[in-house]
N, C-alpha and C positions, 0 to 999 in steps of 0.2 A: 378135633372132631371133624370129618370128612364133611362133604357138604350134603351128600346124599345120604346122610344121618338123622340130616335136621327134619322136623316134620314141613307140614308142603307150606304151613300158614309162618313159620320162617322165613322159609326160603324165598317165598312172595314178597316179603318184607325186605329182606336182604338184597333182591335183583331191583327194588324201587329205590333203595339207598344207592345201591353203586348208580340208576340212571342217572339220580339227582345229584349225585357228587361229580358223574361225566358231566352231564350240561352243566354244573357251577363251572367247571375247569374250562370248559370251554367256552363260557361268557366272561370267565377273568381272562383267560387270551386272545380274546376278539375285541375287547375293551381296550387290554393292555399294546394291543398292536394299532387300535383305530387313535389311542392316545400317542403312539409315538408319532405315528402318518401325521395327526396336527401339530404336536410339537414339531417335525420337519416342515409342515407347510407354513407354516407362520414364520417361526426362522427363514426360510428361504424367503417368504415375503421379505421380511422385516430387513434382512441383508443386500436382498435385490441381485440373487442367485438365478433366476430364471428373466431377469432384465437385460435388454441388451445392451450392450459396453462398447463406446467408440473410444480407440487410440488415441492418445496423443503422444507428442514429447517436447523436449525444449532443452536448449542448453545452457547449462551455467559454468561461472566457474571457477566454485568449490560448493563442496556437498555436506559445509555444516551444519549441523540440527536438520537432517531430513535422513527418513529411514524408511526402508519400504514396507508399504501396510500403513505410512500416514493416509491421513482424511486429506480428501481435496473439496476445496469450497468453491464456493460461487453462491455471491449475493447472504450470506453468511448460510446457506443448506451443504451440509454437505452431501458431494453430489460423485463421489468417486475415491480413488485411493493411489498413491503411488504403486506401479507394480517391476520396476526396475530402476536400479542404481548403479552405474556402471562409469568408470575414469576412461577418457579418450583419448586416442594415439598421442604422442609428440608433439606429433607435427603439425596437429588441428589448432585453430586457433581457440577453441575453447577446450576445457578442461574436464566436465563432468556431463552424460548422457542421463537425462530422467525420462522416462516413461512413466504414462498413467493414463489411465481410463476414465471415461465419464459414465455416466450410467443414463439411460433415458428417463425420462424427456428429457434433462437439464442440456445435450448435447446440441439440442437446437437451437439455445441460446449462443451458441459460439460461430462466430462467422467471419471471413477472412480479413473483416476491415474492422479493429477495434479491439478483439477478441488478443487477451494475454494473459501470460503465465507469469504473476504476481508471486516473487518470493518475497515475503517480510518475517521481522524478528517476532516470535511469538510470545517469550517467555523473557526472564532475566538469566538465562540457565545456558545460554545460549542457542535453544530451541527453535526451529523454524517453520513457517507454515507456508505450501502452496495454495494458489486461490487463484481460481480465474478469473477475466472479466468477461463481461455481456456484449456482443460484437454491436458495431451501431452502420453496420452496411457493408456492400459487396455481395457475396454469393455464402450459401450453407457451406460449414466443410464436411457435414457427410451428406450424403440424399438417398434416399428409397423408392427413388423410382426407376422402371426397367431405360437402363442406357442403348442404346444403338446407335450406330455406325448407317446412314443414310444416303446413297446417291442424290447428287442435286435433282438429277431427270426424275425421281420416283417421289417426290417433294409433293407433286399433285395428286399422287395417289393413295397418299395417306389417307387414313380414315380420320375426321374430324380434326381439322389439318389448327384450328384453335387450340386445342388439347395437348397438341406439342410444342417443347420450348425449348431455346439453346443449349446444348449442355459443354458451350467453350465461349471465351472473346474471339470476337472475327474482326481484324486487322485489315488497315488498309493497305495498299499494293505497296508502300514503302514500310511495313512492317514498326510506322514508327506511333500512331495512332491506332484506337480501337475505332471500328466502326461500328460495330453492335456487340453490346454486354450480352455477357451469358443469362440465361434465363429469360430471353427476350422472344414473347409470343412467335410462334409461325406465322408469317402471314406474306402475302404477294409483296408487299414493299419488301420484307426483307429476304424472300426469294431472289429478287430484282438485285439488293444489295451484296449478295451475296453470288450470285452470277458476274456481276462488276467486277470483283478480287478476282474472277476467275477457280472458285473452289469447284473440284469436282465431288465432293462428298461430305460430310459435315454428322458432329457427335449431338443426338437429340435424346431428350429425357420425353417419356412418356407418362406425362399427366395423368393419364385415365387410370393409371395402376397404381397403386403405392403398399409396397412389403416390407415386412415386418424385421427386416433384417437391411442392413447397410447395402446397396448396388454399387455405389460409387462413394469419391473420393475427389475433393478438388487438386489439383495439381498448378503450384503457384506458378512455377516454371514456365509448364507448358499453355498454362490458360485456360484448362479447363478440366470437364472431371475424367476422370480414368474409372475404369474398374476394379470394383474391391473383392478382396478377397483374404481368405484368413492371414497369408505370407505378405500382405499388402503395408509399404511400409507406412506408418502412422502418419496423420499430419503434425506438421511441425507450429508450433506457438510461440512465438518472441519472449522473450525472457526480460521480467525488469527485477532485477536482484538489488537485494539490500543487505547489508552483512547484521548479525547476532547483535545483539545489544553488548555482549562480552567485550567484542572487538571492539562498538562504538566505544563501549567507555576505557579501554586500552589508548585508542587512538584520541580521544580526549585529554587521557593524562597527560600522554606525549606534548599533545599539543599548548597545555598547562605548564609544563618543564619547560619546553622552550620558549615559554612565551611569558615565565619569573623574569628572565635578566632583564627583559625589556620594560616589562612592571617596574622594577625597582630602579631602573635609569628613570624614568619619566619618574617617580617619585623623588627621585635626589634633584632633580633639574627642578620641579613645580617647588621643591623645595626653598630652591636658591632665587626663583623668579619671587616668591615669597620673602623671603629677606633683602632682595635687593627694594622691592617695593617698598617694603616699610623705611628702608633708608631713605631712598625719594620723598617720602611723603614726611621725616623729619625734616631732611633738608628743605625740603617744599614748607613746611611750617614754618622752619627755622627764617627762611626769605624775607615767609607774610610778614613776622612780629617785628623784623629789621626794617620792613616798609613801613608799617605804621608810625614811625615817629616823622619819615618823612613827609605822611600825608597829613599829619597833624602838623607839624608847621607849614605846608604848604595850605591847611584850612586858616590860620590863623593869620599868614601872609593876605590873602584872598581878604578876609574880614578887613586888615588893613587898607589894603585897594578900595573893597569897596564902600569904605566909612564917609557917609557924611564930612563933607572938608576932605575925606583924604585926597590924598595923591591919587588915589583910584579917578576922582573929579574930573579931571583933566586932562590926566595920563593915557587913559583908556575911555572909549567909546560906549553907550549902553548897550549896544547889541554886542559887544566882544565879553561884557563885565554877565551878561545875563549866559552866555555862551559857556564861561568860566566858571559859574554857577555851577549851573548843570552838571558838568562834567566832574567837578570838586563830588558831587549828592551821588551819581553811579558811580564812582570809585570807592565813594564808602560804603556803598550798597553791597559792589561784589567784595570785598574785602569782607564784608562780613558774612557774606554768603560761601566764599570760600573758607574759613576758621569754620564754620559749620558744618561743612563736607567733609574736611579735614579732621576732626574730631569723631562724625560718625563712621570715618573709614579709619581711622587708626582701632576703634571698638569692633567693627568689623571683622579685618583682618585679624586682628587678638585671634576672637571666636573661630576664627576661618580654618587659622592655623594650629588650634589647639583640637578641632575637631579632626583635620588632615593628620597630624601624627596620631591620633587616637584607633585614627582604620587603618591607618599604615601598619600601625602595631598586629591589628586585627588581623592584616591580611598577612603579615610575616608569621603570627602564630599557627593559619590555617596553612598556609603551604608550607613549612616545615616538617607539618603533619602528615601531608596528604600522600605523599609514598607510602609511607606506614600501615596507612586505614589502606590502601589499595590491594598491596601486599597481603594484607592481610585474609579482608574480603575476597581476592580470586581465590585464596587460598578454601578461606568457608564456601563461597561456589562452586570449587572445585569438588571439595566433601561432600555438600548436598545434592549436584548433582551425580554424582557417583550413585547414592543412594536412592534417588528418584531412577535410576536406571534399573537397580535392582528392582527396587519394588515395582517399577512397572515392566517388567520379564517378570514377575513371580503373580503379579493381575493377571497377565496375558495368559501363562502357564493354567489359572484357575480358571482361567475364561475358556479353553480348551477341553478341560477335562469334561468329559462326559455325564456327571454326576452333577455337575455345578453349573452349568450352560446358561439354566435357566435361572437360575439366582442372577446376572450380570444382562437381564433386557432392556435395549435402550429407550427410553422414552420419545413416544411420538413428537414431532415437531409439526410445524406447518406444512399443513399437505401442500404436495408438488402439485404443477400444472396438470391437466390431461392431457396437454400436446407442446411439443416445442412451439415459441414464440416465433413468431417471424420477425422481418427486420425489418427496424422504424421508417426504413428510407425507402423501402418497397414490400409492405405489408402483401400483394394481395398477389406476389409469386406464384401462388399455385393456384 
């Protein structure tokens, strides 16, 4: 049926359905477009897409357990990501090139005196994690404020000559001392000081401005900042590397093997030092028991001497007889004092010795073994990580897809600063 068929209380009908069905379609697309806009703008928040990102890099030398697209930490946030991995010449004396980015504010935590690029083992898998540290003085490695190139003569004609601050170390005439640190107020002294060297023009940061984007770049070399710019090479970060736990315990077993033969020489030796002992101390006994008959008639001679009527009467003096006394009472004393030594040290060493072959035993059981379990285990570390590979390429893979994005959001942590910290050793730089 045509339309010009229908009577006119249809057709009125009809032209109010298709409006209402046009605006539904057009508030489900205005809906479905301002819902993708926050799903990208939250995303972008949440990844820190529209942050801006200072360079770094550092050298190691070897690149195991790191892959680019790892997290970089600092202070446990993580605060950036590796974004190149790359093997260097020959001839370099290190072996692998890292890059990576920090992302704001965290990059004003890093500063030329202190500030490092922390490789450690992260996992059992052989896994690794960069981390930086928190600088504890010197100068920012990046800065925001406008740089310039300044003649000494036009030094007075700056405007609010407080406001400007070194942007290099200024040396003295033998090039072997600084005379004024970078970052060091303008002012007449060090105009004066700086006349002294003999500079005709000098790199100044200007205070009063600060943007939103990186100006400069310190330069360890030269001593002070250069200008940045996107082709600008990164700053470099000292590297304190530590190798995979894999390795550690590699180079543990090794050191385990070579260091059985020496084990079991010092157990055959402690061995024999033990049996020669307990001979001494037979013999040693054997001594005591052949002296006591002597000292028993020598007690008995003594009685003699000194009997009423005897020969002792005469023969001997009462200070020699009281002297002989004495000496007779401490020899039975230690005599007996030593049978008592002797007796708890022969008990002793029993026990000594009977506990000594018992962990000797122990220890020849466990290292016999211990190839075996190692062997074995690289082998299960090897399988496991194999599959921890896969499955974290096939996360990654789902984390990509478009459909799934938002199912894999990471959860907030503690919020970041609102500004780079300064440095503890000259808080009040700017």
């Amino acid at each position: 049926m045509a339309l010009q068929d229908l009577t006119p209380q249809l057709r009125t009908r009809l032209s109010r359905m298709e409006r209402a069905v046009g605006w539904f379609v057009l508030l489900a697309a205005a809906l479905l477009v301002f819902g993708f806009g926050y799903y990208i703008y939250h995303t972008a928040q949440r990844k820190g897409w529209f942050l801006t990102k200072a360079p770094y890099f550092t050298l190691l030398d070897r690149a195991t357990g790191l892959r680019v697209g790892d997290p970089v930490k600092l202070m446990g946030f993580e605060v950036g990501q590796i974004t190149r991995i790359t093997a260097q010449p020959p001839y370099e004396p290190y072996n692998v090139y890292v890059e990576f980015e920090i992302k704001s504010p965290f990059y004003g935590y890093l500063w030329t005196e202190g500030s490092r690029a922390r490789i450690s083992a992260a996992d059992l898998l052989g896994k690794r994690e960069l981390e930086v540290t928190k600088g504890l003085g010197g100068t920012p490695t990046y800065v925001f404020h406008p740089l310039r190139q300044v003649p000494l003569e036009e030094l007075r004609q700056l405007p609010s000559p407080e406001k400007w601050k070194l942007a290099e170390d200024i040396y003295e005439l033998d090039q072997a001392n600084i005379l004024v640190h970078a970052l060091t107020p303008l002012s007449p002294e060090v105009t004066a000081r700086l006349r002294s060297v003999g500079r005709a023009e000098v790199w100044l940061l200007d205070i009063r401005e600060e943007r939103k984007f990186m100006t400069a770049v310190w330069n360890d070399r030269a001593g002070r900042y250069e200008p940045y710019a996107a082709d600008s090479s990164p700053y470099w970060l000292r590297a304190d590397e530590t190798p995979a736990l894999t390795e550690q315990l590699e180079k543990l077993v090794v050191l385990v093997e070579e260091a059985l033969p020496g084990i079991f020489a010092l157990t055959n030796r402690l061995a024999l030092v033990l049996d020669n002992t307990a001979l001494l101390t037979s013999n040693f006994n054997a001594v005591a028991i052949d002296t006591r008959p002597a000292v028993s008639n020598l007690a008995a001679l003594s009685a003699q001497l000194r009997g009423e009527g005897a020969l002792g009467d005469w023969l001997l003096s009462p200070d020699v007889r009281t002297q002989l006394e004495q000496s007779l009472t401490n020899a039975n004393t230690v005599l007996t004092n030593v049978n008592t030594v002797l007796t708890h040290t022969d008990a002793n060493l029993a026990a000594l010795a009977e506990n000594l072959a018992r962990s000797l035993d122990n220890l020849a059981d466990i290292t016999s073994h211990l190839n075996t379990q190692v062997a074995a285990n690289t082998n299960l570390l090897t399988a496991i990580s194999d599959a921890i590979v896969h499955a974290d390429d096939l996360m990654q893979g789902l984390k990509r897809h478009w459909l799934l994005r938002s199912a894999f959001r990471t959860r907030e942590t503690n919020a970041p600063p609102a500004q780079p910290l300064r440095s503890p050793r000259d808080a009040d730089w700017r």
